[in-house]
C-alpha positions as CSV (number, residue, x, y, z in Angstrom):
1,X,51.5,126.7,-1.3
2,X,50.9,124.8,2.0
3,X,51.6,121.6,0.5
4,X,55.0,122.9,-0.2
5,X,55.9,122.6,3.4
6,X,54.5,119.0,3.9
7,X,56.5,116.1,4.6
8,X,54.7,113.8,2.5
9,X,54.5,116.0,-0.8
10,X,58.3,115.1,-1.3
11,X,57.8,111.6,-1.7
12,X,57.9,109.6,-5.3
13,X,58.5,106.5,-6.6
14,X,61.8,105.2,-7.4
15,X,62.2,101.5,-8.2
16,X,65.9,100.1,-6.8
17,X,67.1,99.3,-10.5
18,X,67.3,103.1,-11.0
19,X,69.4,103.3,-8.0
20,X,73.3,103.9,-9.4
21,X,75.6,101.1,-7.7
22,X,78.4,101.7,-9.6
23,X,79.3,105.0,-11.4
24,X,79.3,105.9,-15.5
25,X,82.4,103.9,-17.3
26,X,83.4,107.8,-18.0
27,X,83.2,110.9,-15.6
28,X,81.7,112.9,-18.0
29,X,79.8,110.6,-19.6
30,X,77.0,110.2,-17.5
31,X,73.4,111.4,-18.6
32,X,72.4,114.5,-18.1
33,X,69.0,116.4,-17.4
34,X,68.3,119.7,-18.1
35,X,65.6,121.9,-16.6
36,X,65.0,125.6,-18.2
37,X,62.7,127.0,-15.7
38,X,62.2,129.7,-18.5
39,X,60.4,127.2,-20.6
40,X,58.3,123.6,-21.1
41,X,60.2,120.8,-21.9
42,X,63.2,119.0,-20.8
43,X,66.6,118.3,-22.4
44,X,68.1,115.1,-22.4
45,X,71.5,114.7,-22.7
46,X,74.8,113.6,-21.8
47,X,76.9,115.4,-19.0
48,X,80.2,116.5,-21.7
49,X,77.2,118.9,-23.3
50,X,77.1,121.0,-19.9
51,X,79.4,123.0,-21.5
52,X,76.5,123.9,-24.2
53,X,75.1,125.8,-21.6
54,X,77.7,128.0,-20.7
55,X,79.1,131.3,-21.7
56,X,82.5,133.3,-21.4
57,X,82.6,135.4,-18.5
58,X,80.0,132.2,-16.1
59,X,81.1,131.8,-13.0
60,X,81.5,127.7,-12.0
61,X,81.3,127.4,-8.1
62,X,82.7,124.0,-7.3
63,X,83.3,123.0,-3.7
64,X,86.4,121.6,-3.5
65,X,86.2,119.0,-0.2
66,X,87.9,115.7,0.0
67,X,86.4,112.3,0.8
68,X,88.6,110.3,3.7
69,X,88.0,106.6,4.6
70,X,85.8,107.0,7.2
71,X,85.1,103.6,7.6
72,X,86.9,101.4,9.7
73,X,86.2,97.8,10.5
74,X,88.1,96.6,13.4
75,X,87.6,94.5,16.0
76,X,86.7,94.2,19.7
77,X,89.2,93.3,22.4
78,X,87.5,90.7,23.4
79,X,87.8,89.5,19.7
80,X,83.9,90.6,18.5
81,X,84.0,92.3,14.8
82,X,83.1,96.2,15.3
83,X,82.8,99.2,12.5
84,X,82.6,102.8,12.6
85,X,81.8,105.6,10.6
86,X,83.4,108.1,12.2
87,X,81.1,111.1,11.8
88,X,83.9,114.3,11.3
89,X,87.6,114.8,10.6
90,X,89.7,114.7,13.8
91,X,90.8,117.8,15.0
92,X,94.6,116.5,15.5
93,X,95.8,119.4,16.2
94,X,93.8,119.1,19.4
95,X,95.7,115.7,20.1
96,X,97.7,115.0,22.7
97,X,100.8,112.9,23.0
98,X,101.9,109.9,24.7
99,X,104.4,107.7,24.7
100,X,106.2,106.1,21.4
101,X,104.5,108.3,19.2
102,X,100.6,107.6,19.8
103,X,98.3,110.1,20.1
104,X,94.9,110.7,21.0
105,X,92.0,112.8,19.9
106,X,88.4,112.4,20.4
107,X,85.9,111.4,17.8
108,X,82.0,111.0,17.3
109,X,81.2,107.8,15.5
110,X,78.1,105.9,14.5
111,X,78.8,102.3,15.5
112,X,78.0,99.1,14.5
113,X,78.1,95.4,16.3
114,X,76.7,92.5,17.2
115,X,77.3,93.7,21.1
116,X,77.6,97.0,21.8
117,X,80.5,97.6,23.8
118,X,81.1,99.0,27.0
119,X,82.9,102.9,27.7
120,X,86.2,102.2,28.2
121,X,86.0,99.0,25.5
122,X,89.3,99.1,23.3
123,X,88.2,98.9,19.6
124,X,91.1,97.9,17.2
125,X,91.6,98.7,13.6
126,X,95.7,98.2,12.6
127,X,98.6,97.9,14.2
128,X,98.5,101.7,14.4
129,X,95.0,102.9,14.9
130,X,92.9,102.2,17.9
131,X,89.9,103.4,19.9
132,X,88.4,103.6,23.3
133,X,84.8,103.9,23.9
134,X,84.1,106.8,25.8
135,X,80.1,107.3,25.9
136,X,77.4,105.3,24.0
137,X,74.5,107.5,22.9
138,X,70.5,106.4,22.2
139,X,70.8,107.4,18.6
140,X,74.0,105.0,17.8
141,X,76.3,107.5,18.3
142,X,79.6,107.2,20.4
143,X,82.2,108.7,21.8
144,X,85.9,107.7,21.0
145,X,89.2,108.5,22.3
146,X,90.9,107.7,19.0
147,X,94.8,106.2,19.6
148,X,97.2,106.7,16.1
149,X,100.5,106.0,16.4
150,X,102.0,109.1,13.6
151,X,106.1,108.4,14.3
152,X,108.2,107.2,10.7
153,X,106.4,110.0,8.8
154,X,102.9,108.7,9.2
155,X,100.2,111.2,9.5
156,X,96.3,110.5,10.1
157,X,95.2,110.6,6.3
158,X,97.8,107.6,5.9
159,X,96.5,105.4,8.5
160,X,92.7,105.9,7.2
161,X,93.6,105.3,3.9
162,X,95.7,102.3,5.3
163,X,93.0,100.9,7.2
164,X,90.0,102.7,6.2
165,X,87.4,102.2,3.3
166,X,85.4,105.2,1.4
167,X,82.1,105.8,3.2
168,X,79.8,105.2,0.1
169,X,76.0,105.4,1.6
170,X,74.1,102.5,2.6
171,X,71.9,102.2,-0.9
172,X,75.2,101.5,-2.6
173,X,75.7,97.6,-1.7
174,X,79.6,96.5,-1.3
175,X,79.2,93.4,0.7
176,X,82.4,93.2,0.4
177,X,83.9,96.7,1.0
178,X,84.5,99.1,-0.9
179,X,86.7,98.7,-4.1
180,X,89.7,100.4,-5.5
181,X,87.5,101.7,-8.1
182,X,85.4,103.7,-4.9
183,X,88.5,105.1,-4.0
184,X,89.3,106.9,-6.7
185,X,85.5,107.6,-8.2
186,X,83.9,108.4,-4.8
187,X,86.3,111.6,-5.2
188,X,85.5,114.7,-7.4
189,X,88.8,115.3,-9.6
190,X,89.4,118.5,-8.1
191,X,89.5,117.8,-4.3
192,X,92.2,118.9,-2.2
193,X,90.5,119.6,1.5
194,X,90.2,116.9,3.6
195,X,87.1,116.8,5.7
196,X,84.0,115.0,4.2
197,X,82.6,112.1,5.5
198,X,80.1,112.0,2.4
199,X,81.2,113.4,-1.5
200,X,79.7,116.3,-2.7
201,X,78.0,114.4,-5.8
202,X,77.2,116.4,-8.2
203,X,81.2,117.4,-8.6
204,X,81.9,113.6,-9.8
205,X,80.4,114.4,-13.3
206,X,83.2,116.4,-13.8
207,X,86.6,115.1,-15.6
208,X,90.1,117.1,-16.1
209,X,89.3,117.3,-19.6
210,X,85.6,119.5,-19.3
211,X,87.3,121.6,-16.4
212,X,89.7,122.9,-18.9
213,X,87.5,123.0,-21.7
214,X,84.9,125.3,-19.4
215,X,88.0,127.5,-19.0
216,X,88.8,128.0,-22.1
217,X,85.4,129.1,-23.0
218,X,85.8,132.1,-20.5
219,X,84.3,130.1,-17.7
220,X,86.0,131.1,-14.8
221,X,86.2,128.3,-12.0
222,X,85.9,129.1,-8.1
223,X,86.6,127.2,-4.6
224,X,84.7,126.9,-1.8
225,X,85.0,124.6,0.8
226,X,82.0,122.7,2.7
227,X,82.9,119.4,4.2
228,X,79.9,117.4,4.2
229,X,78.9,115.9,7.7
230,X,77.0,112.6,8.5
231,X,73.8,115.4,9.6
232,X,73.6,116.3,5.9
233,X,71.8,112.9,5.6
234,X,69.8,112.9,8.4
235,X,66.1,111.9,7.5
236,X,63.3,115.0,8.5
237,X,61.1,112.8,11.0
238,X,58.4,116.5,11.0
239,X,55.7,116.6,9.1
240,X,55.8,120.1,8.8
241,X,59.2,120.5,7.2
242,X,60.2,123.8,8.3
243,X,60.5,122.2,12.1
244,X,63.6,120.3,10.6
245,X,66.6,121.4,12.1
246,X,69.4,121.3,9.9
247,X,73.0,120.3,11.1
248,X,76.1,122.7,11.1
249,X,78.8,122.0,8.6
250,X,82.2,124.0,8.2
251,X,82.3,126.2,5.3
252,X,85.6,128.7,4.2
253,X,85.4,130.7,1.2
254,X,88.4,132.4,0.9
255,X,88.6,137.1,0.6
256,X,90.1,136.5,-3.1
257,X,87.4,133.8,-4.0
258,X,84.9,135.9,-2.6
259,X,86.1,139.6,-4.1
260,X,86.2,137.4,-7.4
261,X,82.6,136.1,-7.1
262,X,81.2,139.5,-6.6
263,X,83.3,141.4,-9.3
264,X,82.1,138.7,-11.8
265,X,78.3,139.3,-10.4
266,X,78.7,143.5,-10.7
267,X,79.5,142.8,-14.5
268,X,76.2,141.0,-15.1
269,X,78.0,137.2,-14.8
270,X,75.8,134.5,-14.0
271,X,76.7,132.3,-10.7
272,X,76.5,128.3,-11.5
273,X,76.7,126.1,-8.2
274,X,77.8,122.4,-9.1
275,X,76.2,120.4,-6.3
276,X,73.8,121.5,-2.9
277,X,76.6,121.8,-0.7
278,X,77.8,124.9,-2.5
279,X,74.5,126.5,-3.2
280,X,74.0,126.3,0.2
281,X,77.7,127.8,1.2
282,X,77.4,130.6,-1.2
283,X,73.5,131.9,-0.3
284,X,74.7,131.2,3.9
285,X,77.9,133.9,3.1
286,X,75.5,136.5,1.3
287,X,74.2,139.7,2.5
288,X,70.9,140.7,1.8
289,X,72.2,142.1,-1.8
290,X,73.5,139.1,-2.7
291,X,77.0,140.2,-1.8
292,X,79.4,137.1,-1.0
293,X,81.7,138.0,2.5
294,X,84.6,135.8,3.4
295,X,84.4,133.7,5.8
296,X,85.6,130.5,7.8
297,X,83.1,128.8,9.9
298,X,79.7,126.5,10.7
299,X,77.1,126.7,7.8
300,X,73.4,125.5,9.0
301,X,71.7,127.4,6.7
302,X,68.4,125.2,5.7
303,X,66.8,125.8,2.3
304,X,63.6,125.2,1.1
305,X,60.7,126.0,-0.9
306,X,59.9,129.9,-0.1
307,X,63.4,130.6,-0.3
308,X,64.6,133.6,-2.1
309,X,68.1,132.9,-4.0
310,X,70.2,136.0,-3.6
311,X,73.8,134.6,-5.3
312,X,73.1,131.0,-7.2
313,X,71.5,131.4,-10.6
314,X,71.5,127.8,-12.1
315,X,73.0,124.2,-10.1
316,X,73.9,121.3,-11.3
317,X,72.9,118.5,-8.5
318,X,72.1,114.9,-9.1
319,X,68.8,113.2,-7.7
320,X,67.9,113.3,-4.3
321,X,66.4,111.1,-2.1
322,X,62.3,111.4,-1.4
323,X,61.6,113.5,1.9
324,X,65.5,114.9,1.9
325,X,66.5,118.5,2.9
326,X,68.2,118.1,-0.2
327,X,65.1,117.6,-2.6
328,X,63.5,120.7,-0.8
329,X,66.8,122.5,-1.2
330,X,66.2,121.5,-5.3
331,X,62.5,122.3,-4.7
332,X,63.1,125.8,-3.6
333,X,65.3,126.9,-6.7
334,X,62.7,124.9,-9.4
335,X,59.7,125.1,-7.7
336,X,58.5,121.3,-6.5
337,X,55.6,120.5,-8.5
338,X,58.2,120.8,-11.6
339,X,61.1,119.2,-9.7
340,X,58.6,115.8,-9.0
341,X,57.3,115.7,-12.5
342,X,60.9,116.2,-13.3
343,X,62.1,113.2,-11.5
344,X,59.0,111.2,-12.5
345,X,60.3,111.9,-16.0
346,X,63.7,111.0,-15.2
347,X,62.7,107.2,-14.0
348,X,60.5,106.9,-16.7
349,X,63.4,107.1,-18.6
350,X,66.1,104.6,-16.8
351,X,68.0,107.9,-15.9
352,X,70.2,106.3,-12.8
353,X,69.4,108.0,-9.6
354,X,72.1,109.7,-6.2
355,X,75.4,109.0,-5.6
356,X,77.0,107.5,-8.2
357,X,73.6,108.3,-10.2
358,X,72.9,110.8,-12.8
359,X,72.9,114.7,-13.0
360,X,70.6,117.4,-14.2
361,X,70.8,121.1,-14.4
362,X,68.3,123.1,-13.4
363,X,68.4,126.6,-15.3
364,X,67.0,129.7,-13.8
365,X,68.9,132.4,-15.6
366,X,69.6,132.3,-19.1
């Protein structure tokens, strides 16, 4: 339908108390919606009866990125407060030394202050992490020449955590900063590869408890890794929404992960995504028979509605934002018509909406 690829036709109304600011008292104990595209109706339930859904021999795709504290709030030179969001990982290997342990690496950032400063500016965060402004971009963006002093056993992941805060989005409102509680929720339980700048949401639903209760069912659990850049977020500004040009992430899914994933598929096994970013990692790594290939590399694969699914049978996501690649990502698996009377559903009844919101599962295989 033409409609399909309109801008406008993914908007809906979402009033700001259904907007999640903090997440469930429990992991698992958030609400949870379920969509069977094989029938009418909807399920409502909580998140622990996922497992309902499930047989022995599934295959659980979970991507298995880690948050760091990309924030930093510093301070100008001059004295004037300054923050970043530093937009990727840096690639320390790529640093070079200098003197007394310090070393530099460069950096894209979005920044934020009441003057923008001037390339060659010094920005300073701790007594062990600074910047210099390199090049100030139209869009907010800036190039740093990040300074991290790494002798006595530091390495970077200790000075963000030190001096960094979690990069929860901008409709989650922290006046003050983020809390210890962000640090520890804004994380999926299983995360052990640093390189998001943004959590992969739908994988905070699940605690150490369900994980080992899907394996013993027969569920077998496997990685993939897609660290989730600033771009993911980026709002379409086309009307006609296959003009959007996604952003590149890097993906790795590993030869054993992969052979496993396409035994499981030969035998019949169906292939459950937990989240967008892994659908999306998973269908980019396919060939045209739905085979998965290893691989290690930039992802900017864009979904939506007219897209055929060649590996992912049924996802777990949460809600997504109105006019979001993500929403037509959703809208291509469910169809959008159902996905919007889905989510009017949903806020008709208080279900808490992204981040730290709610999930659903939308079922195309039974």
């Amino acid at each position: 339908m033409e409609n399909d690829f309109l801008l406008s036709s993914y908007d809906y109304y979402l009033p700001e108390e259904n907007i999640a600011q903090t997440p469930a008292a429990d992991r698992d104990q958030s609400r949870l919606l379920v969509m069977d595209c094989n029938k009418e109706g909807l399920g409502h339930r909580h998140f622990t009866d996922i497992i309902e859904y499930f047989r022995p021999g599934d295959v659980l795709v979970i991507n298995n990125t880690k948050v760091f504290p990309a924030r930093l709030l510093g301070h100008k030179e001059t004295g004037g407060k300054v923050e970043i969001l530093l937009l990727h990982y840096p690639e320390i290997l790529l640093a070079h030394e200098t003197a007394g342990g310090w070393y530099n690496v460069e950096a894209l950032a979005l920044l934020k202050s009441s003057k923008r400063p001037k390339p060659g500016s010094r920005l300073i965060f701790g007594e062990y992490l600074e910047a210099t402004v390199h090049e100030l971009f139209d869009n907010g963006q800036v190039r740093l020449e990040l300074s991290c002093n790494l002798t006595d056993d530091r390495n970077l992941d200790d000075l963000f955590t030190r001096y960094g805060q979690m990069p929860l989005p901008p409709y989650i409102k922290r006046p003050q900063g983020t809390t210890e509680e962000d640090m520890e929720r804004y994380q999926t339980r299983y995360a052990d590869q640093t390189g998001s700048v943004a959590a992969p949401t739908a994988g905070l639903h699940f605690s150490d408890t369900l994980l080992k209760e899907l394996r013993g069912k027969g569920v077998e659990i496997a990685n993939v890794t897609l660290h989730v850049g600033y771009g993911t977020f980026a709002p379409v500004r086309t009307e006609d929404i296959r003009s959007h040009r996604i952003h590149a992430e890097y993906i790795q899914i590993a030869p054993e992960t992969a052979i496993s994933i396409n035994e499981y598929k030969k035998y019949g096994s169906r292939i459950w995504a937990v989240g967008t970013t892994t659908a999306r990692t998973l269908e980019f790594a396919a060939d045209e028979h739905g085979a998965i290939r290893p691989y290690q590399g930039l992802c900017d694969l864009y979904i939506y509605p007219g897209y055929q699914f060649k590996v992912v049978d049924n996802l777990i996501t949460n809600f997504h934002l109105p006019r979001s690649s993500l929403l037509f990502l959703v809208a291509a698996l469910s169809g959008r018509k159902k996905i919007l009377d889905c989510y009017r559903e949903a806020v008709g009844r208080g279900y808490r909406f992204y981040s730290y919101g709610d999930a659903m599962a939308i079922i195309t295989r039974k």
